[in-house]
C-alpha positions as CSV (number, residue, x, y, z in Angstrom):
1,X,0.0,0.0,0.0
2,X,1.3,3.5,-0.8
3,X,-0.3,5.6,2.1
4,X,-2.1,4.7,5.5
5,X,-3.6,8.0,6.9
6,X,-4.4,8.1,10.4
7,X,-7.0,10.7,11.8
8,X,-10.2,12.0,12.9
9,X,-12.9,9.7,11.4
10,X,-15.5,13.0,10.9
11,X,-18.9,13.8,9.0
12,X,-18.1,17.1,7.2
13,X,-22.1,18.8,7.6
14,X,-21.9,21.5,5.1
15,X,-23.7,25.1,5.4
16,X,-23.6,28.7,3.9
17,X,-24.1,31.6,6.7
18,X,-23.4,34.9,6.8
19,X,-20.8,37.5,8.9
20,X,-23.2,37.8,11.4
21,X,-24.1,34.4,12.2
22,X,-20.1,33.8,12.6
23,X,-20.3,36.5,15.5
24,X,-23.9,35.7,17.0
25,X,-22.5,32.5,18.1
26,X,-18.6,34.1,19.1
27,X,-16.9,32.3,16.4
28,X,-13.3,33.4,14.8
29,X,-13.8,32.8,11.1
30,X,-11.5,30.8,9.5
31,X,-10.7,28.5,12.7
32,X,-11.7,25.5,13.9
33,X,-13.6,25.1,17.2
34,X,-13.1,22.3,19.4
35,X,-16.8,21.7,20.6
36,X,-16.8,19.3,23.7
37,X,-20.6,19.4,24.4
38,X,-23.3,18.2,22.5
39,X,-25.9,20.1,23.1
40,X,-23.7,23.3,22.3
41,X,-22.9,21.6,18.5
42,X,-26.7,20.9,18.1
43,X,-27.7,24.4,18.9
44,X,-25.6,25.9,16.6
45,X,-26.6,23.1,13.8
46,X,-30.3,24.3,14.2
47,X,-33.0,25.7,11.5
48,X,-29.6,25.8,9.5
49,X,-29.8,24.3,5.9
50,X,-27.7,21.7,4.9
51,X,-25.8,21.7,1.9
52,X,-24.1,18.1,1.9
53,X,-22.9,16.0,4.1
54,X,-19.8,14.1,3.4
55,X,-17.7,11.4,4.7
56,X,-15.0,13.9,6.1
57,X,-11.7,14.5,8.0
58,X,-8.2,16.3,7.2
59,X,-6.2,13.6,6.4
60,X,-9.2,10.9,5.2
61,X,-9.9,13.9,2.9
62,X,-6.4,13.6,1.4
63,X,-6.4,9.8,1.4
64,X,-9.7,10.2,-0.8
65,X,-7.4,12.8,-3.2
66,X,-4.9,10.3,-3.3
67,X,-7.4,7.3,-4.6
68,X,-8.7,9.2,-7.0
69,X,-5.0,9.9,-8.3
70,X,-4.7,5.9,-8.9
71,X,-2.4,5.3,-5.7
72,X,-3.4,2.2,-3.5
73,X,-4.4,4.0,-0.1
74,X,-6.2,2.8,3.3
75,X,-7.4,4.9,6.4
76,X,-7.6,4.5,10.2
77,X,-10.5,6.6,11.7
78,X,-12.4,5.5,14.7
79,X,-16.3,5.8,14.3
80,X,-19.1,4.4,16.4
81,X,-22.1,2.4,15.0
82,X,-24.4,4.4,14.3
83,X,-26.2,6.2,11.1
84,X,-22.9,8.6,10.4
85,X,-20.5,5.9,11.5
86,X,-22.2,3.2,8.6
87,X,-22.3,6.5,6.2
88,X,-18.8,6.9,7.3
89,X,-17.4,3.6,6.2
90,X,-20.1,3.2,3.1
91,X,-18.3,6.7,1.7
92,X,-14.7,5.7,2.1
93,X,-15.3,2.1,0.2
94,X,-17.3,4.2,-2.9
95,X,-13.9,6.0,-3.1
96,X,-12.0,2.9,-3.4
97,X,-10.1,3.4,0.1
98,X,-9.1,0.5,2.5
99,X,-10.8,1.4,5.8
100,X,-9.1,-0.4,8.1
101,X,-11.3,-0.2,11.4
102,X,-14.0,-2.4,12.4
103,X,-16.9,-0.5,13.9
104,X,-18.7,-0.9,17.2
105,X,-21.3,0.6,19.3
106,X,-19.3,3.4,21.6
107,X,-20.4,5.5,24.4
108,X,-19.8,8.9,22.5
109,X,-21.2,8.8,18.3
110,X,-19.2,9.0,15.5
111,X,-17.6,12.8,15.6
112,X,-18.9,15.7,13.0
113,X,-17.5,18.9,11.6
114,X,-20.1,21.6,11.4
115,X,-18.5,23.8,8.4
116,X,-19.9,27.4,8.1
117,X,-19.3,29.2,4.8
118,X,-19.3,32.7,4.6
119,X,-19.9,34.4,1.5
120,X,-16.2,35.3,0.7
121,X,-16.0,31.7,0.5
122,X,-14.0,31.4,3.8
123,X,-15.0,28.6,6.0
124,X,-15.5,28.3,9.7
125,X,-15.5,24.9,11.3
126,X,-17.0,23.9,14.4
127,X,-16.0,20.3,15.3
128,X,-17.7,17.9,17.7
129,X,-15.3,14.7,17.5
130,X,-17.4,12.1,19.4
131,X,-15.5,8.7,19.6
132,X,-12.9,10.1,16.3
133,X,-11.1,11.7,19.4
134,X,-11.0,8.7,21.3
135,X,-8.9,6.6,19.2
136,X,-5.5,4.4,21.0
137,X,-2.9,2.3,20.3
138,X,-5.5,-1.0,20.5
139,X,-7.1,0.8,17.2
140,X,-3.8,0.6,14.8
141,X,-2.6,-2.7,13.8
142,X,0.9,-2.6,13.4
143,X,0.7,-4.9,10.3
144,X,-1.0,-2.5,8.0
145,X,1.5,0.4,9.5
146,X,4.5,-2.1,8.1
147,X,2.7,-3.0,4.9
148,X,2.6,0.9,4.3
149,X,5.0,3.1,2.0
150,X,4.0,5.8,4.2
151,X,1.8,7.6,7.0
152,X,0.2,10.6,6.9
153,X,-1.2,11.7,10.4
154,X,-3.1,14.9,11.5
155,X,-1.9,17.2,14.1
156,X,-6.0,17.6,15.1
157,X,-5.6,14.2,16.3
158,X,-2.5,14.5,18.1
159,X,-3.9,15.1,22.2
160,X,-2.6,13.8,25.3
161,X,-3.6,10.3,26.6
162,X,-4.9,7.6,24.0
163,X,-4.4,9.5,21.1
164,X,-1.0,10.3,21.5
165,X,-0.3,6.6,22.3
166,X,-2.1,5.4,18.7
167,X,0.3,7.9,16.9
168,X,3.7,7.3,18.8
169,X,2.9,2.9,18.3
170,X,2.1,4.4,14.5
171,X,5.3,6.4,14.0
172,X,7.5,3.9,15.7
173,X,6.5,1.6,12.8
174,X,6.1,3.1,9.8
175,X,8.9,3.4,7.2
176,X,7.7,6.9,6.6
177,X,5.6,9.4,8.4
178,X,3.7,13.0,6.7
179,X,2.0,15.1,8.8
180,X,0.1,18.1,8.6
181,X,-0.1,20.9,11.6
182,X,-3.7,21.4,10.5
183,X,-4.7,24.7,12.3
184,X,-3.2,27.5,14.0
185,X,-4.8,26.7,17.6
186,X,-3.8,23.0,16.9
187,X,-0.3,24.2,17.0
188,X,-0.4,26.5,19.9
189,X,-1.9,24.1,21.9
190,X,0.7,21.5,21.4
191,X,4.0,23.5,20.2
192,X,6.6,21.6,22.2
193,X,5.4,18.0,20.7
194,X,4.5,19.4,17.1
195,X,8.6,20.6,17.2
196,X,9.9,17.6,18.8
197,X,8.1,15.9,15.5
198,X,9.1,17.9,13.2
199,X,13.0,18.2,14.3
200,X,13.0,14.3,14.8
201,X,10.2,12.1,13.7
202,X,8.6,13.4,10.5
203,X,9.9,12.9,7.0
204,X,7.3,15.4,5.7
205,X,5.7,18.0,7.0
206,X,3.1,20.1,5.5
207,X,2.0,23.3,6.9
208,X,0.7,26.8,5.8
209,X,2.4,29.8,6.8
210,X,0.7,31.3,9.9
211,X,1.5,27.6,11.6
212,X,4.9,27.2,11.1
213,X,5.7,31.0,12.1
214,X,3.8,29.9,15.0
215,X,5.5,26.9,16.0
216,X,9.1,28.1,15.5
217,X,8.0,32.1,16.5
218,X,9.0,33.5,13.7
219,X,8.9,37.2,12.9
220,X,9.5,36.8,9.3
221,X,9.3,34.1,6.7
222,X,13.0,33.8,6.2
223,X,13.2,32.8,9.5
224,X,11.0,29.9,8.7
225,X,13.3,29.1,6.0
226,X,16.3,29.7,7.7
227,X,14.7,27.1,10.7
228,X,14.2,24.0,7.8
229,X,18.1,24.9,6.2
230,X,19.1,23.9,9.8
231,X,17.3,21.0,10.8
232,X,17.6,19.6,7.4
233,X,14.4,18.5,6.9
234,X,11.3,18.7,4.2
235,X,9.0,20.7,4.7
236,X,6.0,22.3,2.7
237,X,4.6,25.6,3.4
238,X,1.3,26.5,1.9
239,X,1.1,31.0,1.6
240,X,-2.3,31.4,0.1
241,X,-2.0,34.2,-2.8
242,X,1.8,34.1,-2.6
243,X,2.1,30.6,-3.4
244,X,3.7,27.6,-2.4
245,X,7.4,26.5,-0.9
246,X,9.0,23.3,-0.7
247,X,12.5,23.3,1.1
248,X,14.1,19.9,1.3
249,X,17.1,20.5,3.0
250,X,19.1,23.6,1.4
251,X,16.6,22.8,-1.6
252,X,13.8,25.5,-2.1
253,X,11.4,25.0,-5.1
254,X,8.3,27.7,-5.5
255,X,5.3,27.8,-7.3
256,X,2.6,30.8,-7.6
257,X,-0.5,30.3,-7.0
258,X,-3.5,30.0,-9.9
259,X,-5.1,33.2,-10.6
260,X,-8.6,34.3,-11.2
261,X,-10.3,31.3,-9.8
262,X,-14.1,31.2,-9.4
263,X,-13.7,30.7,-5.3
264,X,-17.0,29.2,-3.7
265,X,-15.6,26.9,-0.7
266,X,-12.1,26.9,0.2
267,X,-12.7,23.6,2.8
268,X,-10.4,21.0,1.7
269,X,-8.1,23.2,-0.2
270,X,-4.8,22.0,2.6
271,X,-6.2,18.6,2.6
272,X,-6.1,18.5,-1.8
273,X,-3.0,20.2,-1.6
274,X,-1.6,17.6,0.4
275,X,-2.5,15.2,-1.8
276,X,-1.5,16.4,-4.9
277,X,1.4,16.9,-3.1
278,X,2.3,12.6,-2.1
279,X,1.3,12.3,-4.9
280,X,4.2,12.8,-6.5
281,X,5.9,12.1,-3.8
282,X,5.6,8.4,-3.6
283,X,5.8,8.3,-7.2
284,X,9.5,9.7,-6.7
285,X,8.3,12.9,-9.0
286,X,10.6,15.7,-9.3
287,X,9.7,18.7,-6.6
288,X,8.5,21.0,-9.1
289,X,6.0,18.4,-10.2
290,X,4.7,17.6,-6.6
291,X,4.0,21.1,-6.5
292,X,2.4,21.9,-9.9
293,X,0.1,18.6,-8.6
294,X,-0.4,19.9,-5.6
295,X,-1.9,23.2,-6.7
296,X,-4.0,21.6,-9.5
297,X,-5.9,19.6,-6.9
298,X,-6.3,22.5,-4.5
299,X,-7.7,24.8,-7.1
300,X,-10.1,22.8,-8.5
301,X,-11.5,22.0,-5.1
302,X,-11.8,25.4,-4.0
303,X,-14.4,25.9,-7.0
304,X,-16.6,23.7,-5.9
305,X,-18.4,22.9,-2.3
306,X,-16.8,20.8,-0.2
307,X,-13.7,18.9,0.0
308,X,-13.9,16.5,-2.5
309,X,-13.6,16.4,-6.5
């Protein structure tokens, strides 16, 4: 198999609102909300209309890019068994990935994503993870971690406790590990860990530019470049209208971004990016390639609604 991805097993619920609606119920558009009650995520899901619903997550998102690029992929995602958690598992199979988690009644129910879209196309996510957020070691079999070119893990999943356990037992066996920071409050809540993994543990890193200034406390992006030259590593930087960076080492390869795009969701945009990105690089493809792949993904997604093509 060419890549496992580990992560948040999550029902993307889909819905257009406007400004006001982002600031009647104190949200900071363009983040992710960590929503530990239910009752809180229900009240903001009501007399809302839903545009889709789709079997979701950061990384299973990518996994789905990746199987629809050909590659041979599978995904690890803990759901419960219940209506989304069979919608969960029916969605990944239509896509042609391996799901590789045998579902069972929990005490929490498989986890959902409420994503808000704003009319300037920016989405606001408000995430309840249910059981996804439970997931442990007992939940990755170390067999199908082997049998894998590569891992591509989540930094939403990465948490104290259980989580952390399932990731460490994942990246202790893989050949490769990717990762992706996934959000700006993702990485200030675990800075310390998300450095030690990218100094030491990751082969690839993806990232956009607020979140790696973050982690390292940058002032300026050549600081962030200067910070990769050092630790020798690869590392992908996403920068919205400026482009894209890959710096492998002393290695730097750019690529602008598309112009004049018909923008109407841009959920999903890191997640295609990403892989576009493995893509090419499991298919040893020159950098420059990985890139242009990379960018042709993300921009076709961002035309559309929701996260897949």
């Amino acid at each position: 198999m060419k890549v496992l991805g580990i992560g948040n097993a999550i029902v993307d619920v889909i819905c257009k609102v406007d400004e006001n609606f982002i600031k009647e119920k104190n949200l900071t558009k363009g983040t992710m909300k960590l929503i530990f009650d239910e009752s809180e995520f229900k009240d903001i899901l009501a007399n809302l209309k839903i545009e889709k619903t789709v079997s979701g997550g950061s990384v299973a998102n990518s996994i789905v890019g990746l199987s629809q690029l050909k590659n041979d992929v599978g995904f690890i995602g803990k759901v419960s068994d219940d209506i989304f958690g069979t919608q969960y598992e029916e969605g990944l199979k239509k896509e042609n990935v391996n799901y590789y988690y045998t579902k069972k009644k929990e005490s929490l129910p498989t986890g959902t994503c409420l994503i808000l879209i704003t009319p300037d196309s920016e989405r606001t996510m408000c995430t309840f993870l249910g059981i996804a957020g439970k997931i442990n070691a007992n939940d990755v079999d170390e067999k199908i971690i082997k049998k894998s070119e590569l891992i591509f893990l989540e930094g939403y999943l990465w948490d104290e406790g259980e989580p952390k356990k399932a990731f460490e037992k994942a990246i202790d066996n893989a050949k490769k590990v990717a990762m992706s920071l996934s959000d700006l409050f993702c990485v200030e809540r675990h800075k310390q860990n998300f450095l030690d993994l990218v100094k030491k543990k990751l082969d690839l890193t993806f990232a956009n530019e607020s979140e790696i200034m973050a982690l390292i406390n940058a002032k300026n992006f050549d600081e962030v470049i200067t910070f990769v030259k050092e630790i020798k590593k690869h590392i992908v930087i996403t920068r919205g209208e400026k482009g894209a960076i890959s710096i492998i080492e002393d290695e730097i390869t750019e690529i602008k971004a598309n112009k004049n795009l018909a923008i109407k969701d841009l959920t999903g945009a890191g997640d295609l990016f990403a892989a576009g990105y493995l893509h090419g690089f499991i298919n040893n493809q020159p950098t420059g390639e990985c890139l242009q792949q990379a960018t042709t993904l993300s921009s076709k997604v961002i035309q559309q609604i929701g996260a897949r093509l």
